[in-house]
N, CA, C and O atoms as a MOPAC input file, in Angstrom:
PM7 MOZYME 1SCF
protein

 N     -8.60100 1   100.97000 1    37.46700 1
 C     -7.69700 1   101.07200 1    38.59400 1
 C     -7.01000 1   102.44000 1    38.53900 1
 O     -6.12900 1   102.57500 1    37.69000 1
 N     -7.23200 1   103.21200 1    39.14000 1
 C     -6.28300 1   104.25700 1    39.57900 1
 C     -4.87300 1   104.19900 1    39.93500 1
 O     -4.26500 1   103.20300 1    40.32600 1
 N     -4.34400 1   105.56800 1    39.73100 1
 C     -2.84500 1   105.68300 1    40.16400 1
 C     -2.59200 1   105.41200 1    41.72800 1
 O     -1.81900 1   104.51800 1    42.07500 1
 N     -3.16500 1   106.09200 1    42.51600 1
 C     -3.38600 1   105.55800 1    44.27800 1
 C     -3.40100 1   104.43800 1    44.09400 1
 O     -2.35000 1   103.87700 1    44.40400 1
 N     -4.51000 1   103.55000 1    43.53200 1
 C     -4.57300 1   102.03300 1    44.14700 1
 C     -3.17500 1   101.86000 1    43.91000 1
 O     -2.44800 1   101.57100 1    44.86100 1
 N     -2.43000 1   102.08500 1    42.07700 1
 C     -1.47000 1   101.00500 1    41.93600 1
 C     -0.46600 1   101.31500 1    42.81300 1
 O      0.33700 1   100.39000 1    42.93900 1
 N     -0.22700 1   102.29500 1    43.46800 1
 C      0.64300 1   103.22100 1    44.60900 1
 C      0.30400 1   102.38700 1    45.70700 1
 O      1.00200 1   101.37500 1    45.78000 1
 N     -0.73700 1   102.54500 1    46.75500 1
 C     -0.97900 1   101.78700 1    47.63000 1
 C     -0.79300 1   100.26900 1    47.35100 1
 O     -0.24400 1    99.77600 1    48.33700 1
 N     -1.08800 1    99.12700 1    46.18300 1
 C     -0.74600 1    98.23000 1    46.30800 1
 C      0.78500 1    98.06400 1    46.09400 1
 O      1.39000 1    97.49800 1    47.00400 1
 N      1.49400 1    98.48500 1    45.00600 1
 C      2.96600 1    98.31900 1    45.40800 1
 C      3.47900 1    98.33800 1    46.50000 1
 O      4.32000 1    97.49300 1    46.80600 1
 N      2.89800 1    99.78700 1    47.75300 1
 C      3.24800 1    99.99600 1    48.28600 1
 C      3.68000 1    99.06400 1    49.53400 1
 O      4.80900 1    98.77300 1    49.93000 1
 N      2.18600 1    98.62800 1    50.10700 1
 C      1.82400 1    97.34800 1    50.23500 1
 C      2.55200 1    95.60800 1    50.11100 1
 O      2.63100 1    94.69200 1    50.92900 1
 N      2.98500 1    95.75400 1    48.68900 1
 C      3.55500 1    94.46000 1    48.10600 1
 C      4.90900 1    94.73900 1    49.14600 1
 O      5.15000 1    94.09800 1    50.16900 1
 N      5.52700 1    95.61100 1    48.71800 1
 C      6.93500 1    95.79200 1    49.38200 1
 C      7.18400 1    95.91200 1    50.49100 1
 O      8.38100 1    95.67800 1    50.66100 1
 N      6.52800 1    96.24000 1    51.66600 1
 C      6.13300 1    95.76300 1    52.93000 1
 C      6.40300 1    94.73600 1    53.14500 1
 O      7.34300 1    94.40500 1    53.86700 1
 N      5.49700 1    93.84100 1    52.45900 1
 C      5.34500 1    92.35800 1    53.02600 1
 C      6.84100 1    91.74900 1    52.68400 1
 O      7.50900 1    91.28000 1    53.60700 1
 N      7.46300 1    91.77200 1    51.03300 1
 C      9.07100 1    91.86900 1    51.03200 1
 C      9.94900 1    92.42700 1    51.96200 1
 O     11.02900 1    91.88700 1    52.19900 1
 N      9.59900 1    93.43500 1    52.50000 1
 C     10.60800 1    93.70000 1    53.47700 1
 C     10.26900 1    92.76500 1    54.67100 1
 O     10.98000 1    91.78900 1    54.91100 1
 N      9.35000 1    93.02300 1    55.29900 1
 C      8.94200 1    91.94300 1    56.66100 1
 C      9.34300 1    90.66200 1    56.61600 1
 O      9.73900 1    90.11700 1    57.64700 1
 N      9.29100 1    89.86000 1    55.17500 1
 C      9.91200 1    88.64400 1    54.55200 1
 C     11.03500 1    88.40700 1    55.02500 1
 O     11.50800 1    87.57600 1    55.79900 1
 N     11.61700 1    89.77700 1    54.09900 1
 C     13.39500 1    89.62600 1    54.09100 1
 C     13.73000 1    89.49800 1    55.50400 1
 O     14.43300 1    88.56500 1    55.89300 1
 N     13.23400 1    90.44700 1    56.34700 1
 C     14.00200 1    90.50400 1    57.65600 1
 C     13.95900 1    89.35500 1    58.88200 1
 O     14.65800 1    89.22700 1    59.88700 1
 N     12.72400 1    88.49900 1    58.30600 1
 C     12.06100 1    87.40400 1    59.11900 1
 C     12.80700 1    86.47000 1    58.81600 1
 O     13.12600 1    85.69600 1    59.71900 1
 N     13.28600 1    86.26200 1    57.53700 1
 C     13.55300 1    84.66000 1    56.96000 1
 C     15.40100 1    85.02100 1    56.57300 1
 O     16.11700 1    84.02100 1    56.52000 1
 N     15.84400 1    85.92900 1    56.41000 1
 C     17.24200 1    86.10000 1    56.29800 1
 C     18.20400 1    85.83600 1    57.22100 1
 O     17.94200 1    86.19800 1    58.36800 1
 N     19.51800 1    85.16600 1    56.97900 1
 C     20.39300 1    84.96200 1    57.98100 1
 C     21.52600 1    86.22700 1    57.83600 1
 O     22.31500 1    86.59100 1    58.70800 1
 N     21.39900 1    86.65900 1    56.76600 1
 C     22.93700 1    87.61600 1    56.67000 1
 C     22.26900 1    89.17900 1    57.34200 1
 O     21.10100 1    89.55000 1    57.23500 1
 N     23.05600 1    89.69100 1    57.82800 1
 C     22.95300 1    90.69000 1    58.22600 1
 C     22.65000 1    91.94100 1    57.08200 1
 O     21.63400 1    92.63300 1    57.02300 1
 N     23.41100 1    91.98000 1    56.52300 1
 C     22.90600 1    93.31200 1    54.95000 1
 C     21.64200 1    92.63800 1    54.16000 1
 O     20.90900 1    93.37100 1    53.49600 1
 N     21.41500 1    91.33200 1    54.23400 1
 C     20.19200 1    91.16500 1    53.67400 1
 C     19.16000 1    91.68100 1    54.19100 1
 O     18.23300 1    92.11300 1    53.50500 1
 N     19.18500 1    91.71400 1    55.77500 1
 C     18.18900 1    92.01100 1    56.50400 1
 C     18.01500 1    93.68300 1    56.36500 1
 O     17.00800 1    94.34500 1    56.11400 1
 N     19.57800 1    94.14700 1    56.66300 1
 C     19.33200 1    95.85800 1    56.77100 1
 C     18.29200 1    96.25100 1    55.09900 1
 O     17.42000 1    97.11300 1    54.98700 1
 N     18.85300 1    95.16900 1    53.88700 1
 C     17.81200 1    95.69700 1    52.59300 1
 C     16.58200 1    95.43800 1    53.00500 1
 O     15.76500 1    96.28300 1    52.64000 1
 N     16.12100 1    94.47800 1    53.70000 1
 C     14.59500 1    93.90100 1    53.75700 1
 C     13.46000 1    95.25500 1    54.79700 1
 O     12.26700 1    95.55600 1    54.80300 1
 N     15.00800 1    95.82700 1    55.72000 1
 C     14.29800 1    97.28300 1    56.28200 1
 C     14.07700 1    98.10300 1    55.42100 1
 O     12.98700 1    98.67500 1    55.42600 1
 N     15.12900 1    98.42100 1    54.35100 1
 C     14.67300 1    99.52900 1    54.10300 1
 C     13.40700 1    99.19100 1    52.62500 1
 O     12.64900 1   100.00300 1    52.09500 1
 N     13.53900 1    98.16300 1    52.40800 1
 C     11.92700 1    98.00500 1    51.62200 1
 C     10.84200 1    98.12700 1    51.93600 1
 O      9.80500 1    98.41900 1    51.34100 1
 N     11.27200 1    97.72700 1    53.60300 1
 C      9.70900 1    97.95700 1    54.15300 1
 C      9.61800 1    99.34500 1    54.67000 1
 O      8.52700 1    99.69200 1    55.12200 1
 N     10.43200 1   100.04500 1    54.67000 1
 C     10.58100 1   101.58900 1    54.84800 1
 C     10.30400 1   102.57800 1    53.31500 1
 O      9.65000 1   103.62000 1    53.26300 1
 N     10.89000 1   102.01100 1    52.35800 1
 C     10.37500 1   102.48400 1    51.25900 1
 C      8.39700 1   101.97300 1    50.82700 1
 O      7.59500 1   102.55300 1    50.09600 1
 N      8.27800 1   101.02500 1    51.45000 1
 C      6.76200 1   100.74100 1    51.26500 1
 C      5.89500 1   101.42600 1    52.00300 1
 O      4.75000 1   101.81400 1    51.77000 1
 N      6.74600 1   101.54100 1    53.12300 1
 C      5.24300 1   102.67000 1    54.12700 1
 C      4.80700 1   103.88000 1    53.48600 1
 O      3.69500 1   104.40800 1    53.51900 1
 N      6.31600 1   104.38800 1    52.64200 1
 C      6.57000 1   105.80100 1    52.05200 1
 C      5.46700 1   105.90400 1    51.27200 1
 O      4.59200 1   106.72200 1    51.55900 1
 N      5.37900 1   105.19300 1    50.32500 1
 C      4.81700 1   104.41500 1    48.94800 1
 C      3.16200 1   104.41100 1    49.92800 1
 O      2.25100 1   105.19600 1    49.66300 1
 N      3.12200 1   103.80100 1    50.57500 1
 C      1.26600 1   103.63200 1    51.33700 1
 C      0.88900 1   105.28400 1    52.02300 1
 O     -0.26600 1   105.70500 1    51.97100 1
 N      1.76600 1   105.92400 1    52.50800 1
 C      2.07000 1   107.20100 1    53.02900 1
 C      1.57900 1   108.16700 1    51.87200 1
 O      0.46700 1   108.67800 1    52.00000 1
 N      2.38500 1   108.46200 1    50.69000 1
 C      1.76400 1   109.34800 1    49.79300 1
 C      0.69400 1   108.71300 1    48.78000 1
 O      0.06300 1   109.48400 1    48.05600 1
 N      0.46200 1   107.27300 1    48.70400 1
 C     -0.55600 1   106.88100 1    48.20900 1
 C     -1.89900 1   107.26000 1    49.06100 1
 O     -2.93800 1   107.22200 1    48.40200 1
 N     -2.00600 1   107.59400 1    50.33000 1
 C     -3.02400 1   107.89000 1    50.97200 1
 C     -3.88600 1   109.38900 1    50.79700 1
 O     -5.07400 1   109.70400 1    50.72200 1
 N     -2.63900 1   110.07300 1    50.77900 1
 C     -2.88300 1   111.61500 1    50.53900 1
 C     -2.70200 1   111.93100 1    48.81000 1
 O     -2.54700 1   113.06100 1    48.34700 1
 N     -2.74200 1   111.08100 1    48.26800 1
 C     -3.65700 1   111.78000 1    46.73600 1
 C     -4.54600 1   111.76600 1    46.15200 1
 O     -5.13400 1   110.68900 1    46.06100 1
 N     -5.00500 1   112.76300 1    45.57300 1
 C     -6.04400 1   112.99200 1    45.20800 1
 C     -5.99200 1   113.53400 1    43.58700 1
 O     -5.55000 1   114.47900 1    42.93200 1
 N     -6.75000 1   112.27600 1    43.40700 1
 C     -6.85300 1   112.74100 1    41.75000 1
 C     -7.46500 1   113.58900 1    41.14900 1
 O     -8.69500 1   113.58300 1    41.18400 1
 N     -6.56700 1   114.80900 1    40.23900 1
 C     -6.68400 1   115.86800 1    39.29100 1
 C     -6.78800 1   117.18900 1    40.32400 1
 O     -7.37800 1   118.24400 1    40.09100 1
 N     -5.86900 1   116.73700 1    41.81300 1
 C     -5.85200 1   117.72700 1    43.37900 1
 C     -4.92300 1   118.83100 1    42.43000 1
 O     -4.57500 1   118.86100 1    41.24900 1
 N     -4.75700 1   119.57800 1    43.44000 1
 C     -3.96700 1   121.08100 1    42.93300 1
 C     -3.79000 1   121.34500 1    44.45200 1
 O     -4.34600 1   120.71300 1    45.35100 1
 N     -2.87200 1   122.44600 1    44.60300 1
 C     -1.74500 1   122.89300 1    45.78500 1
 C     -3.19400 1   123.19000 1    46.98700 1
 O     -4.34200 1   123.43800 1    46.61700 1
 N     -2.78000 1   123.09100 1    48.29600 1
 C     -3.93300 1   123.57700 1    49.07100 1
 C     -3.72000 1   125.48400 1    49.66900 1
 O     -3.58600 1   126.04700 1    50.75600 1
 N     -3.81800 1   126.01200 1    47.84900 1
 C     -3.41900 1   127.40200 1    48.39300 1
 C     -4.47400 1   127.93000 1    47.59200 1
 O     -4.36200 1   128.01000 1    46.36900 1
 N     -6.08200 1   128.50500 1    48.57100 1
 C     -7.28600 1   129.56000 1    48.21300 1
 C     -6.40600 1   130.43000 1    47.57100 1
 O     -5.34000 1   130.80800 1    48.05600 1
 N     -7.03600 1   130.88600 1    46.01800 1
 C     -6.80500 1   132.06900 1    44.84800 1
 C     -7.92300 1   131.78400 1    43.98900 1
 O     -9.04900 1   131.30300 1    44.11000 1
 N     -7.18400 1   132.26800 1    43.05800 1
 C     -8.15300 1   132.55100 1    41.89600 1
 C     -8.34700 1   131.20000 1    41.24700 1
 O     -9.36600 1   131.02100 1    40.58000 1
 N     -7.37400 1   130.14400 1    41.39800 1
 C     -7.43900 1   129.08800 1    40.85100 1
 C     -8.11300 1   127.82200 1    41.45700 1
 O     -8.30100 1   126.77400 1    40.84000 1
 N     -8.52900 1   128.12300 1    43.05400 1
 C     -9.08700 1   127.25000 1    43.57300 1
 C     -9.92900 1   127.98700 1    44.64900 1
 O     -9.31700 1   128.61200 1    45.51500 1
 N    -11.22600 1   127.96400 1    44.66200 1
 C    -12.00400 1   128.44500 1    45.39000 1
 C    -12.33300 1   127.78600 1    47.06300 1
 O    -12.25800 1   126.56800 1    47.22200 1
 N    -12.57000 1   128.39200 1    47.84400 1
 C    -12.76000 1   128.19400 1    49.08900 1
 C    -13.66400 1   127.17100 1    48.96800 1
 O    -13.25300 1   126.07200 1    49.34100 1
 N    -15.00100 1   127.24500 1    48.46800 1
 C    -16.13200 1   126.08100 1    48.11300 1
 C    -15.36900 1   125.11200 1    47.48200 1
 O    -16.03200 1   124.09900 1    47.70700 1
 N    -14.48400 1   124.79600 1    46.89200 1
 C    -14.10800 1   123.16400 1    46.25200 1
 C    -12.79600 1   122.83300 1    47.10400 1
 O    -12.29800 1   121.71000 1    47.18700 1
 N    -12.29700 1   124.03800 1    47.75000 1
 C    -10.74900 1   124.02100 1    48.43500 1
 C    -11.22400 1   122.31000 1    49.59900 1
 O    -10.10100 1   122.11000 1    50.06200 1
 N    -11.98700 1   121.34400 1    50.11800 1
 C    -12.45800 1   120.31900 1    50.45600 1
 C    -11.91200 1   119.12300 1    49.41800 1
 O    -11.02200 1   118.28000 1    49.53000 1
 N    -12.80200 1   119.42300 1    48.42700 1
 C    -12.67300 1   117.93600 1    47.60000 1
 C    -11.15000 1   118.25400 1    46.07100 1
 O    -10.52100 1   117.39800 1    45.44800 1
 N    -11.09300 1   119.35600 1    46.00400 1
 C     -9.79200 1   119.32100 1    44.56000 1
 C     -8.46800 1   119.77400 1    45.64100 1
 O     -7.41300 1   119.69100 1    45.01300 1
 N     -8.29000 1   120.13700 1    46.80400 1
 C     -6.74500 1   120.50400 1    47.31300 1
 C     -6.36700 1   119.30600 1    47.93200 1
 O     -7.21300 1   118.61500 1    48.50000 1
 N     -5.03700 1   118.94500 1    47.87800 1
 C     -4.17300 1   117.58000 1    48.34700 1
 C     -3.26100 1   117.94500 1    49.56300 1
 O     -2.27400 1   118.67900 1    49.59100 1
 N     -3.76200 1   117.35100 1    50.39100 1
 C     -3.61900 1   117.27900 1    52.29200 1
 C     -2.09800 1   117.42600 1    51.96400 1
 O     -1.54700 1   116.34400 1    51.76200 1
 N     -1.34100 1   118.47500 1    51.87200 1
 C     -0.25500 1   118.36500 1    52.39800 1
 C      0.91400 1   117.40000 1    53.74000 1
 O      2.10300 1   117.28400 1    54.03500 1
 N     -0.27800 1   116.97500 1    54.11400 1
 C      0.43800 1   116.44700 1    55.55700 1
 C      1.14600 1   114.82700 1    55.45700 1
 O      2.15500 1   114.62200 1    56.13200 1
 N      0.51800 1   113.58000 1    54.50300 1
 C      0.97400 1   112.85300 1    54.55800 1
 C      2.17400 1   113.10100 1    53.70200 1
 O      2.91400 1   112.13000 1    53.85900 1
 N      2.91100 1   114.28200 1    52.54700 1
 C      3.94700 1   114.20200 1    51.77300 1
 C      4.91300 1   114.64600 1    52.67100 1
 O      6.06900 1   114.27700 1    52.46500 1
 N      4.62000 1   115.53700 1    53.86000 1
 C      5.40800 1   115.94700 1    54.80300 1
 C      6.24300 1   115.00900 1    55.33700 1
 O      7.47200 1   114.93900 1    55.33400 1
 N      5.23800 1   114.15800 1    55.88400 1
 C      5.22500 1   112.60400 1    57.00800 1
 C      6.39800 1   111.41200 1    56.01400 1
 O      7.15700 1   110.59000 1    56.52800 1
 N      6.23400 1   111.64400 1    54.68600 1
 C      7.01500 1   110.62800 1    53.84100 1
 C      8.63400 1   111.46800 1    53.74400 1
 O      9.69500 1   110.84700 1    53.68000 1
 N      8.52100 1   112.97500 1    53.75100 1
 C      9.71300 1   113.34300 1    53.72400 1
 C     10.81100 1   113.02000 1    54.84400 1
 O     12.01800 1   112.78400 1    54.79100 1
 N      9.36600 1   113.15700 1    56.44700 1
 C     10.05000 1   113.00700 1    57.51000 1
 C     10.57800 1   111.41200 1    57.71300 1
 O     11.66200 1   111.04700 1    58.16800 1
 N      9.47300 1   110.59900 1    57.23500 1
 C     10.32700 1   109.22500 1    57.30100 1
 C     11.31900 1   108.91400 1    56.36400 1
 O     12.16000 1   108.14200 1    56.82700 1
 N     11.51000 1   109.25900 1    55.18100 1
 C     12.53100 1   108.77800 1    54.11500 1
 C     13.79600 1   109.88000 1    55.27800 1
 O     14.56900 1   109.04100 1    55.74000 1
 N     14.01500 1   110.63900 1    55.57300 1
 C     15.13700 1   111.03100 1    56.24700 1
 C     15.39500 1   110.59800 1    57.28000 1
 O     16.59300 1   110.60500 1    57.56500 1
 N     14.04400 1   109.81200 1    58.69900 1
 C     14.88700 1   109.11300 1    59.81200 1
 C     14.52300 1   107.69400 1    59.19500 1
 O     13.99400 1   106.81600 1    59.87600 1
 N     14.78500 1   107.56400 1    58.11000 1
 C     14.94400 1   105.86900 1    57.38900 1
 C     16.44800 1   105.89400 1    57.15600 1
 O     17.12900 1   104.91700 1    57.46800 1
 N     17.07600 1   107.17000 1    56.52300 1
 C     18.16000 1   106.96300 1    55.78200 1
 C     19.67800 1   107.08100 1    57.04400 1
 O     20.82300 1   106.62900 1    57.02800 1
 N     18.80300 1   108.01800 1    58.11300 1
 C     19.67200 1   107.72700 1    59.48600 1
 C     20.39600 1   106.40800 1    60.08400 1
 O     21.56400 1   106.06300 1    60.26400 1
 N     18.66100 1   105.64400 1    60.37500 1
 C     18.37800 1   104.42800 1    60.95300 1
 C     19.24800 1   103.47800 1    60.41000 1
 O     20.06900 1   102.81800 1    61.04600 1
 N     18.85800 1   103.40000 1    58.21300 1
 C     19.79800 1   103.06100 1    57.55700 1
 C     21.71900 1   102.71300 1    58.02300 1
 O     22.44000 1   101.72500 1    58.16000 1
 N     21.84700 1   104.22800 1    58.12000 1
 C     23.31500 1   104.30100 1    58.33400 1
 C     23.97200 1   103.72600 1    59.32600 1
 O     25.06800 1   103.17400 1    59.43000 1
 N     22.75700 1   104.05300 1    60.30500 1
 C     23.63100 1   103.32000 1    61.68200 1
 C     23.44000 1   102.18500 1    61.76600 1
 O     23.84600 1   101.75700 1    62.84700 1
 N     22.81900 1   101.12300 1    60.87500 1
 C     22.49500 1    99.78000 1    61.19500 1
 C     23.74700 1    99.30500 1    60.07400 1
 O     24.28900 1    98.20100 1    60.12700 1
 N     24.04600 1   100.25400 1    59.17000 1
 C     25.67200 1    99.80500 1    58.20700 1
 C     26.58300 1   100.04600 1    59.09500 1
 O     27.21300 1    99.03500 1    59.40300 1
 N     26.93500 1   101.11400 1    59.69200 1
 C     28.14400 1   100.95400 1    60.34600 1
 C     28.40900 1   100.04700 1    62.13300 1
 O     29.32600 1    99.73800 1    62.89300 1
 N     26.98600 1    99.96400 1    62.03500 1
 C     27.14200 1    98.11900 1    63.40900 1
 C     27.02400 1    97.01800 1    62.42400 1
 O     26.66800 1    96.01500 1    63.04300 1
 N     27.13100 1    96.83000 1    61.48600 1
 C     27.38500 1    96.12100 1    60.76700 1
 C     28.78500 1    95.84400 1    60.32400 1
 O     29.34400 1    94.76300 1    60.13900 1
 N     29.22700 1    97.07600 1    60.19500 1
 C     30.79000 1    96.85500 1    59.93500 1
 C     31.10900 1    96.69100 1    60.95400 1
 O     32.26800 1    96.28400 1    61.03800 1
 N     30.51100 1    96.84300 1    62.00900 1
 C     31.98700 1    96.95100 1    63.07700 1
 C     31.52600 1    95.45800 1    63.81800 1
 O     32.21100 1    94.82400 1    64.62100 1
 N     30.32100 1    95.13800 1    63.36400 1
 C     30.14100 1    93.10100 1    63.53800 1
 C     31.01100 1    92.42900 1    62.54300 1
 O     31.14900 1    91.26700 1    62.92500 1
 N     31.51700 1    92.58800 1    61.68000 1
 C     32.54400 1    92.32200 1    60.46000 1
 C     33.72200 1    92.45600 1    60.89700 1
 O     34.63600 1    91.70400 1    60.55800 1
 N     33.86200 1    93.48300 1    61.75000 1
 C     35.35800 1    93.72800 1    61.93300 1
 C     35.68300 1    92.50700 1    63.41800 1
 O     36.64200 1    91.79500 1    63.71500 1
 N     34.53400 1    92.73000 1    63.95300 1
 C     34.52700 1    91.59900 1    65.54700 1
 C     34.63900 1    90.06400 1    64.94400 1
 O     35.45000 1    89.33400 1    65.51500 1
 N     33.92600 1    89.54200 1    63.88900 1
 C     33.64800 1    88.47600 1    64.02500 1
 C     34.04500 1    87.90100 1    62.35300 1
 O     33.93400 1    86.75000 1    61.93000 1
 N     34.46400 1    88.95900 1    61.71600 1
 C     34.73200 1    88.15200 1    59.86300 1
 C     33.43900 1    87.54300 1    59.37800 1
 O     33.60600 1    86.85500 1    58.37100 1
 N     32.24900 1    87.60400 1    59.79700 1
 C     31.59000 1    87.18200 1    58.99000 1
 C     30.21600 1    88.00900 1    59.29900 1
 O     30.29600 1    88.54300 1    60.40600 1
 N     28.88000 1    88.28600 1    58.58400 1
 C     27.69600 1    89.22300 1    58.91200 1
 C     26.69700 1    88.18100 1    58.59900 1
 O     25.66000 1    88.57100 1    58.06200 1
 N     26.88800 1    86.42700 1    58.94100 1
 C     25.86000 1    85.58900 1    59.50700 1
 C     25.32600 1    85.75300 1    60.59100 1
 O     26.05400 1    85.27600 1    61.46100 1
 N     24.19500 1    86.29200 1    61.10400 1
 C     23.54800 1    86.33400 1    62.54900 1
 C     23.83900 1    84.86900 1    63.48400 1
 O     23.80800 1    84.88000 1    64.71500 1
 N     24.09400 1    83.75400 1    62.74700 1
 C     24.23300 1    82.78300 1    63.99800 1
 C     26.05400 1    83.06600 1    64.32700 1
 O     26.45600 1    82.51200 1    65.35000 1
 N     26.65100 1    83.52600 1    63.86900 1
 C     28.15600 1    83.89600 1    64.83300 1
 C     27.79000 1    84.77700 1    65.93700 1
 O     28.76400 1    85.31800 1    66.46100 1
 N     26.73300 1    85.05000 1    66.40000 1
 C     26.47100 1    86.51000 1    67.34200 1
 C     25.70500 1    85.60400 1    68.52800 1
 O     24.93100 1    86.20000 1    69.27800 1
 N     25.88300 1    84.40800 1    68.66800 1
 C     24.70900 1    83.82300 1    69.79700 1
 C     25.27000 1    84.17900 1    70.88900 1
 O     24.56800 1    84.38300 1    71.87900 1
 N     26.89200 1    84.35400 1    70.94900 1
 C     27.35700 1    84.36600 1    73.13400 1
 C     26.99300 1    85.51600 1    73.26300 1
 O     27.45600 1    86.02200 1    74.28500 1
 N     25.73300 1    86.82000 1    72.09900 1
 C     25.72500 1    87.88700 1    73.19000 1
 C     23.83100 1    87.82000 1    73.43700 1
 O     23.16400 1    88.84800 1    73.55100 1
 N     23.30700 1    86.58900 1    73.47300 1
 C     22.31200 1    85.95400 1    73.91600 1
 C     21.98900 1    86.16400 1    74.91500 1
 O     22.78100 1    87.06800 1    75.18200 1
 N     21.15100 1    85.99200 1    76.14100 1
 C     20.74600 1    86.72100 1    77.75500 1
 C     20.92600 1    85.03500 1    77.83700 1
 O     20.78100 1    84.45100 1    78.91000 1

């Protein structure tokens, strides 16, 4: 088993924990953790996709030739994509804590069934 697989399957595992948490939880901060697991798991499936074992930087020199620059350089693009989501995760994050507090401050409690009269 490789480092990718065990990357992609953690990655994977924690997904399905987050999707769990957010499906089957009544409290509100349980749920905001169950996002961001499943936000830390995409991350986790995200740079598990783009590695490449015993890869080196995707920069032609003396150390990596144009002919192997294909199979030994590591796609820069999905570590990009994990930077860009771990930062609009930690946004998303924030603003789902502070409507959280301010459901705490409305109602004293962060059980989702106190929130039904704003139902359609």
């Amino acid at each position: 088993m490789t480092i990718a697989s065990i990357v992609l399957s953690a990655g994977l595992i924690l997904v399905l924990i987050g999707i769990w948490g957010m499906l089957t939880q009544r409290n509100i901060l349980r749920i905001i953790v169950g996002f961001m697991l499943m936000g830390t798991g995409s991350h986790l499936v995200i740079v598990a996709i783009g590695y490449v074992s015993n890869g080196t930087a995707p920069i032609i020199d003396g150390g990596l030739s144009l002919a192997e620059a294909p199979t030994r350089s590591v796609d820069p693009i999905p570590s990009a994509l994990a930077v860009t989501a771990i930062v609009i995760g930690l946004a998303v994050t924030a603003i789902m804590l502070a409507y959280a507090i301010r459901l705490y401050q409305a109602r004293q409690t962060l059980s989702i069934d106190a929130f039904t009269d704003s139902k359609w």
